[in-house]
Each structure stands twice: as structure tokens, then as C-alpha cells.
N, C-alpha and C positions, 0 to 999 in steps of 0.2 A: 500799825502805828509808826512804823520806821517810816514811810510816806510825809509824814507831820514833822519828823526831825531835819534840823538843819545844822550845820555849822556855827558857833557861839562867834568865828573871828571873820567867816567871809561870805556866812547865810545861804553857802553851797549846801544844794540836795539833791537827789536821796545821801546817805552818807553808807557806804559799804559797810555790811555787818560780817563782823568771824564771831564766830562761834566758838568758845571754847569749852565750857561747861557747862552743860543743859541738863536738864528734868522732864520727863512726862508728866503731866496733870491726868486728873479724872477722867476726862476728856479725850485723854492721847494727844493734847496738843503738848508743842513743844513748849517749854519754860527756859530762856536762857539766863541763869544762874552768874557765870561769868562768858567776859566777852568784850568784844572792841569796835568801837563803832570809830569809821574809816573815813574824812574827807580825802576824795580824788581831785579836788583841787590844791589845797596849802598843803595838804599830808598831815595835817594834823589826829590824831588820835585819839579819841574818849572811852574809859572803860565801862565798862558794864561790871559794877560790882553786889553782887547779892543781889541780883534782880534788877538794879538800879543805873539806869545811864548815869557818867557824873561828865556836864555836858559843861565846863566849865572854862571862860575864857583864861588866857593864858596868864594873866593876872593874880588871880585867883586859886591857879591850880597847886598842888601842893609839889617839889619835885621829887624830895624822896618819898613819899608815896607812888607817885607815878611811875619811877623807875624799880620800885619795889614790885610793883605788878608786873610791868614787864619782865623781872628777873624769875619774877615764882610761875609764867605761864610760857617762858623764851623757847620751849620747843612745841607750842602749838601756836605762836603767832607766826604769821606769814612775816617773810624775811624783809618786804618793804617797809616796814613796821619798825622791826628792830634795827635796822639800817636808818632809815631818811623819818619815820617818826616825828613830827613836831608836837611842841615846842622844844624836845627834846627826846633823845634815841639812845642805845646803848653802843 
């Protein structure tokens, strides 16, 4: 499915996925639970919360929320994230 996602602000794809908290299914497949989906173009950022991408342009997005995830998951995000992040970083 990550093939299907794109960018909300600049329609770039694939968008880089980190992993940071995942599940096994019935299956043995992976579930990821939380997580950050990554453009390598703007730097923009989308989290993956309870299963759920929140793919949302920057309009939209909420800021203290967004930087509340980043603060509760800051030692498993990769450091271009917490650095250069958009629409906003720590």
C-alpha cells in the first residue's frame, strides 16, 4: 500500500516509512501501529497513528499534536526528522 501514498503538499512518491511501533498479526505479518511516513522531497512528515496514516496538508494539521508525537517517540525517530521535519521540527 505504501506504493499508493503520496505527498498531501508536493504529490512526491514513494514517501519513506520508519517504523517505530509495530505488531504481529495471525499471519506473522507486520502491523505498524505507530510510525512516520517520510517525503524526500519537501521533508515533510506524516505520522502513522494507531494504525492510521494522518496524511494531512499543512493547513490542516494540527501543531501541538504533531509535535507531541514527535516529543513521545524523539529517541526512535531518525534525526532528519527531528532536525529539518516540516511543516515543523523540534
Amino acid at each position: 500500500m505504501l506504493d499508493l501514498l503520496a505527498c498531501p503538499m508536493d504529490k512526491h512518491y514513494p514517501l519513506e516509512l520508519f517504523e517505530i511501533n509495530t505488531k504481529e498479526d495471525k499471519d506473522d505479518d507486520i502491523i505498524i501501529i505507530d510510525g512516520i511516513l517520510f517525503c524526500t522531497q519537501c521533508y515533510r512528515f506524516y505520522p502513522i497513528i494507531d494504525e492510521i496514516p494522518v496524511l494531512l496538508p499543512d493547513e490542516l494539521r494540527e501543531k501541538k499534536k504533531d509535535i507531541g508525537f514527535l516529543q513521545k517517540w524523539h529517541d526512535k525517530i531518525p534525526i532528519k526528522v527531528i532536525n529539518q521535519g516540516n511543516p515543523w521540527h523540534l
